[in-house]
N, C-alpha and C positions, 0 to 999 in steps of 0.2 A: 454536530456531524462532521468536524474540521478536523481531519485526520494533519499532522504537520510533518514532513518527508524528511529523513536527516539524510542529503545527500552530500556531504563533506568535502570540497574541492580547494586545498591548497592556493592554488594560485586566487580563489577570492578571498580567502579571511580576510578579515580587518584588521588594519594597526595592532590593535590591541592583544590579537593572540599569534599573528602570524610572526614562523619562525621559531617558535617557542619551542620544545620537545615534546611536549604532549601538548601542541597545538588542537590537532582533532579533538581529543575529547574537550579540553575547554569549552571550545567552541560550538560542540553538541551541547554541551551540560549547560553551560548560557543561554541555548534557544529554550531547551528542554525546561527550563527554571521561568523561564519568562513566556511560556504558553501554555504548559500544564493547563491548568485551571480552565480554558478555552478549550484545548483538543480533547477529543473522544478516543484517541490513539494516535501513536508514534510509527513510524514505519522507516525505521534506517534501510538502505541499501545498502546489502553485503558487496558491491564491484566496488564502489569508492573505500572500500575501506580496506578490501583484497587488493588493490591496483597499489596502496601506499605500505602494503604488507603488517597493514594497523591493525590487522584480526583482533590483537588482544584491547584497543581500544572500544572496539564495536562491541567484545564482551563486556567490556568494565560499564561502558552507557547502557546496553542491556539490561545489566546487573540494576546500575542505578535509577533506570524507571522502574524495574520490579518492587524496587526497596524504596524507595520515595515517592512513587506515583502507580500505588499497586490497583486504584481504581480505572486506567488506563490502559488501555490495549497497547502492547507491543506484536506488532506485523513487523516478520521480516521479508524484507525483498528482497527474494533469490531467483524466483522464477526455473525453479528447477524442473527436470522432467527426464527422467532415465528408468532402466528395466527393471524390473520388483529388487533384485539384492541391492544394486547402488541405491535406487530408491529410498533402500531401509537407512543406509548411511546420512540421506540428506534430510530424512527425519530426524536421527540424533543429533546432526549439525545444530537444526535448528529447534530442536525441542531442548536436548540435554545441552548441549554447549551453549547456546545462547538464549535459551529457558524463553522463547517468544511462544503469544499466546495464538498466533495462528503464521502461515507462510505465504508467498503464493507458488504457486506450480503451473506448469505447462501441462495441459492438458490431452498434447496430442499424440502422444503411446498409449491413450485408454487405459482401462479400468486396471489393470494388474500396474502397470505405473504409479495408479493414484493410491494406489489401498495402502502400502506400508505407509505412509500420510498419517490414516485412519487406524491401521495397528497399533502404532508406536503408544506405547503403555500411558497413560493422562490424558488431556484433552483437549492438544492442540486443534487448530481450527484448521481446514484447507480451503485455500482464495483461487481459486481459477481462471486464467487467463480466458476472456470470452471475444472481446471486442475493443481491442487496443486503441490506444490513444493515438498514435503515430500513422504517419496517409502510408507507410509499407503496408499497414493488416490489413489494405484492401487486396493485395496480393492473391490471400488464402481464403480470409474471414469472410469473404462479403460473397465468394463463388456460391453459386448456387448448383445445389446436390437434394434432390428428389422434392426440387420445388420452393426450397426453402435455404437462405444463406447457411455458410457453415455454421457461424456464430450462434444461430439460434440453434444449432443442432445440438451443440453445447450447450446449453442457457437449458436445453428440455434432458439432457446428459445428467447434468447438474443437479436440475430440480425434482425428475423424475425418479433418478437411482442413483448416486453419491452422497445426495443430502442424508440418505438413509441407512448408509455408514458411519457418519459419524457429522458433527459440525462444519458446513461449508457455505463459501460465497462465493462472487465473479469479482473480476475487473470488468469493466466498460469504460472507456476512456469519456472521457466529460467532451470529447472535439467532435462527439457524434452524437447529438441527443435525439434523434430518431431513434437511433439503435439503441441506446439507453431504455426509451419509451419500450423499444419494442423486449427488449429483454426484461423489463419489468413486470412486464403483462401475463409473460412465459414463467418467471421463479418465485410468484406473488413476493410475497414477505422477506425471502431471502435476502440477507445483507449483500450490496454492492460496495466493492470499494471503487473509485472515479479518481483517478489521475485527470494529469491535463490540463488543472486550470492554475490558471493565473500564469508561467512562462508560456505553456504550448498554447494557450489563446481563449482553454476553455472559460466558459464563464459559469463560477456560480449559481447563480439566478436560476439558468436555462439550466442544469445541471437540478437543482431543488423542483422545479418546475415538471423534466419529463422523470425523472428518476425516483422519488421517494414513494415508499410506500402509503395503502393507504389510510394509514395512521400518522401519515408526512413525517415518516423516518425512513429508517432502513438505511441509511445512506453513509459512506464513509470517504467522504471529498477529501483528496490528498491536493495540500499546497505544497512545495519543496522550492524551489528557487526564488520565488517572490518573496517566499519569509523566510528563508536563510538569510540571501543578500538583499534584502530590504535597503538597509545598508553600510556601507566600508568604512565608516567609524568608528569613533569609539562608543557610538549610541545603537548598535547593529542589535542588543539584544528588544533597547525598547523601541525599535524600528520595526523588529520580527514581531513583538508583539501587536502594536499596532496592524502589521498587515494580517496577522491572522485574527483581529476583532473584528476587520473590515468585512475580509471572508465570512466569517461566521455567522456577520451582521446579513451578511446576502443569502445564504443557507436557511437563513429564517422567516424571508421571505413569501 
């Protein structure tokens, strides 16, 4: 269930590839090569690789987990959410341009936002923002509106009428496993992805514990900083693998 996060940052590569011209991709394509076989899916974020104007790198690793690790989910992380025509565009973005097998999206322009998602010809998946990992989503997420937090309002959005357009999941951030618990309860079997653990503090454990379905799956735990910068050697790839055995190891619990 160890989703591994390819979030790309320049100033930490290691020795080994920093500097280089096609630094980025090495340096995806190394973590990629040394976790495969552990993760259930990859999930690059398209801002690190737009902020370095490396789009065409973030194609070419796309490319190469489709072509090398075609039994692997590629999630892209865009977190998009705009009105049905732009909409339609950030489905080609991430269906036709970078051929990922699901996105996520913001959920809160509602249903005519989400569907070109679910139009767009094949059979991308849509991941739904529900219950963020970050202490801002208590801001919105956690108000309560006719008795019940937003986020579950969503989780019942979700489960009740989008699922039935077409393939979809949530986010629940791992740094809240009440709410995890309680969104599970709400979208039985639907796939969550869980950011959050290992930099932002989530844990694992607690994360397999209130979160997985109850066939003890369901679950897509994204690590990103902990097994990128494991560490700034020249041993950074069998660092990252090591830290996502660890993960995985806890996952199973």
């Amino acid at each position: 269930m160890l989703c591994v996060g390819l979030d790309p940052d320049p100033s930490r590569y290691p020795d080994a590839v920093a500097g280089a011209p096609d630094a980025t991709e090495r340096f995806c394509r190394a973590i990629i090569d040394a976790t495969a076989d552990i993760a259930c899916a990859f999930k690059p974020q398209i801002a690190y690789f737009a902020s370095q104007g490396d789009e065409d790198a973030l194609e070419n690793i796309c490319t190469y987990i489709r072509e090398q690790y075609p039994n692997t989910t590629l999630i892209l992380d865009a977190k998009r959410g705009d009105i049905g025509s732009t909409a339609s565009h950030y489905a080609r973005e991430a269906f036709d341009r970078y051929a990922a097998h699901a996105v996520t999206v913001n959920p809160y322009m509602g249903t005519d936002s989400i569907e070109p998602f679910f139009d767009h010809p094949g059979d991308g998946g849509v991941i739904l923002l529900c219950r963020t990992s970050n202490p801002g989503g208590d801001d919105f997420q956690s108000l309560v509106a006719d008795g019940t937090p937003v986020y579950t309002h969503v989780a019942r959005r979700v489960a009740e009428h989008w699922s039935q357009l077409g393939d979809c999941g949530l986010v629940v951030g791992a740094t809240y496993p009440t709410e995890l618990a309680d969104v599970r309860k709400i979208v039985g079997d639907l796939p969550i992805l869980v950011p959050g653990v290992g930099a932002q503090g989530g844990s694992a454990v607690t994360v397999a514990e209130h979160g997985a379905s109850h066939e003890g799956r369901g679950l897509i735990v994204n690590s990103s900083r902990a097994v990128l910068y494991a560490s700034n050697g020249d041993d950074f790839a069998e660092a990252a693998r090591a830290e996502a055995l660890r993960t995985a190891a806890d996952l199973t619990c």
